[in-house]
N, C-alpha and C positions, 0 to 999 in steps of 0.2 A: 533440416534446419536446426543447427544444433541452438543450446539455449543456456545462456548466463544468466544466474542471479547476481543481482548485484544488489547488498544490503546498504543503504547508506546510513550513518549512524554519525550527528551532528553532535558533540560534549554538550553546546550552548540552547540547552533549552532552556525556555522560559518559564514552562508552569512545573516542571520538576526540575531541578537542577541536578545537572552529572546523569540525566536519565539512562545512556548506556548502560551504563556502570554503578545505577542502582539493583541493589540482589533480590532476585527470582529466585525463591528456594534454595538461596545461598552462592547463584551463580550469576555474573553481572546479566543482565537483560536483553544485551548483545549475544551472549553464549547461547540463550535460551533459543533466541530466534534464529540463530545459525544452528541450532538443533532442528528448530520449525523446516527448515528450510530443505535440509538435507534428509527429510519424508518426503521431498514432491518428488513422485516418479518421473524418468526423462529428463531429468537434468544434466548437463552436461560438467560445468563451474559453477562455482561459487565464490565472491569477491564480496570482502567488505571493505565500503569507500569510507575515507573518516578524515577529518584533518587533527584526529589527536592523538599522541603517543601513548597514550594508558587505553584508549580502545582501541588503538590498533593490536597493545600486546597483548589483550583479552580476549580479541579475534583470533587472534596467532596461537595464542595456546589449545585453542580447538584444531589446529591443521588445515584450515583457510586461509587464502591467497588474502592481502590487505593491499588499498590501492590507497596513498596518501593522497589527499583533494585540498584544494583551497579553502580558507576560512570562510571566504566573503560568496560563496558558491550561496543562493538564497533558497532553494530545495532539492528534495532527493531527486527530481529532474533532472538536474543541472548536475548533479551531482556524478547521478550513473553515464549520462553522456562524456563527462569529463574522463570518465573510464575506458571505454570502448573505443576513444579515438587509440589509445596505446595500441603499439602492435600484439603484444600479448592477447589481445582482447579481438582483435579483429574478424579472427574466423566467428564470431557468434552473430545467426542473422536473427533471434528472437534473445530479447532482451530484459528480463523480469525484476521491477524494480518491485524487493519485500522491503516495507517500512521497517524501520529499525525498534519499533514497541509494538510489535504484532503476534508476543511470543504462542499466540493462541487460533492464530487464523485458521480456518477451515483448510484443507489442502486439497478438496475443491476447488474453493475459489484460485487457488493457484496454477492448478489443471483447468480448468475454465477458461480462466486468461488466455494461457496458453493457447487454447483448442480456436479462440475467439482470432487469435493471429493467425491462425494457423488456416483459416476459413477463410479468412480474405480482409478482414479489419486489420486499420494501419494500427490500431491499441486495444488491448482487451482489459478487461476490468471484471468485478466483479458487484455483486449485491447481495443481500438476505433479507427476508421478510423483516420487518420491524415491528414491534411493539406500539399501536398507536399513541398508548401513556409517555414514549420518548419521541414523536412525530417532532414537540416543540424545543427540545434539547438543542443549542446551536452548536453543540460536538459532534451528533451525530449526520453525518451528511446524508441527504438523499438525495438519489437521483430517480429521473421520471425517466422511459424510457419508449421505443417507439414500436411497431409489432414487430420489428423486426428481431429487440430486444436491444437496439444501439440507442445510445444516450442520446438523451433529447438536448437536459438539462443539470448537473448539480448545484445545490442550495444547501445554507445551510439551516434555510424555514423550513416550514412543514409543505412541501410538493408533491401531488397538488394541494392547492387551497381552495377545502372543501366551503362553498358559499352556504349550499342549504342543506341544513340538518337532516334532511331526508335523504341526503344522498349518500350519509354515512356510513350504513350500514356495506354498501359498497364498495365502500374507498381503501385501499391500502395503503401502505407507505412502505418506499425499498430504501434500507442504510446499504450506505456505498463502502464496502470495503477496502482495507489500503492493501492495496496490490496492483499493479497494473505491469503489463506484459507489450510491448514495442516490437515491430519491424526494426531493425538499426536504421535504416533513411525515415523512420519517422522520429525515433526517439534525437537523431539530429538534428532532425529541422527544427524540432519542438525546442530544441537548447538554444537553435542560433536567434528565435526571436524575443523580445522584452516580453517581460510580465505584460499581461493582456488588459484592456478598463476591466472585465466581471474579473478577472483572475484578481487583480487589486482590492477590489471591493467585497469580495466574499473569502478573499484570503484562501482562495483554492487554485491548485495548480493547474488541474487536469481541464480548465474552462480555457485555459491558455490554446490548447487542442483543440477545443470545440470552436472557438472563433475562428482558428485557422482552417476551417473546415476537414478537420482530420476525424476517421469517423471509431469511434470510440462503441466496440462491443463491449455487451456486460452479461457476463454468465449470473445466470440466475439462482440460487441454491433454495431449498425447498425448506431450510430450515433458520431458526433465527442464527449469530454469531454474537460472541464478544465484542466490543470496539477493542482497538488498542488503549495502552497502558499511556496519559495523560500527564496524568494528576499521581499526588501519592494516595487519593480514597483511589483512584485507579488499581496502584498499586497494589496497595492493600489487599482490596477483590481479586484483585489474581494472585497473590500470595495464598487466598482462603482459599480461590478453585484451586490450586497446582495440585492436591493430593487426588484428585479425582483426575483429572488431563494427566497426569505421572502415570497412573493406576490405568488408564484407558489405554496407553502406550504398550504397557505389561504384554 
């Protein structure tokens, strides 16, 4: 089953602006994570989808395939489907969409995904334990999941919500990692229908899936992760870790 990443990387953010193409230890934040990318073992491609000319050529200067997408495309869903219909693209049956500010993901959760499609789920994902002190953060998403370890649920409240204090000592909470990993007949079908009612309301993609009854694995990793890069206090924070994750690299 070979396997495409496919990076999508939109210019028009809203809480950072030009976020591509803001510099990670001097290199735009697209480079960094097409570095991220090119540590996951078993990969076969790599594509970054974009509808802009100054991140397509900062892709390009890494020696990655760029796939030009439409402006009005609404997430990196829509985004990596718009990819794979090409014929270039067609031999890949797993389909690994890395967010475009995740220069710091676990490659783990990347292998996870993977192994998660690979097992029989039409989408794999990932999690890492969380911090209960960011349980109520609404950036950081969690998801609940079932013994089997496929999504119940994501939110971006604290899930579950614990009622009695006595049950606290108990309770955990899983942040949902941006990565998720597609069948190609799933990651189409997921393009061909509208934004979902929760996918609207909680401003998350991957609920679009869960309605459609598509069944969403999530590898579990045993250690906490970074979110991605947001905001510029985002930024910031990983400009301060990059000398330790460089150094780790070594």
């Amino acid at each position: 089953m070979p396997v495409l990443i496919v990076i999508p990387a939109r210019l028009g953010s809203t809480r950072l602006a030009r976020k591509p193409l803001q510099l990670l230890a001097g290199e735009p934040l697209i480079v960094r994570v097409i570095e991220r990318a090119r540590e996951v073992p078993g990969v076969d491609h790599i594509v970054v989808a974009t509808d802009d000319l100054e991140v397509a050529r900062a892709a390009e200067s890494t020696g990655v395939d760029v796939a030009m997408t439409r402006a009005d495309l609404s997430s990196g869903t829509d985004r990596a489907a718009a990819v794979i219909v090409r014929s270039e693209y067609q031999r890949f049956d797993i389909i690994v969409n890395l967010q475009g500010d995740e220069p710091f993901l676990p490659i783990a959760a990347v292998t996870g995904a993977i192994d998660r499609v690979r097992g029989g789920d039409a989408i794999g994902t990932a999690a890492a334990p969380m911090d209960p002190a960011d349980r109520d953060d609404p950036a950081r998403v969690k998801v609940v999941c079932n013994d089997r370890s496929r999504a119940i649920y994501f939110s971006r409240l604290a899930i579950p919500a614990v009622r009695d204090p006595a049950d606290l000592p108990d309770a955990h909470w899983w942040h949902h990692l941006g990565v998720y990993a597609y069948r190609r007949e799933a990651l189409l079908r997921i393009a061909s229908l509208p934004p979902s009612r929760l996918e609207r309301m909680e401003r998350l993609e991957q609920l679009r899936a869960l309605e459609a009854g598509l069944s969403i694995g999530v590898a579990l990793l045993d250690r906490p992760a970074p979110s991605g890069i947001d905001t510029a206090a985002d930024l910031a924070a990983a400009e301060a870790r990059w000398p330790d994750h460089a150094g780790a690299l070594r």
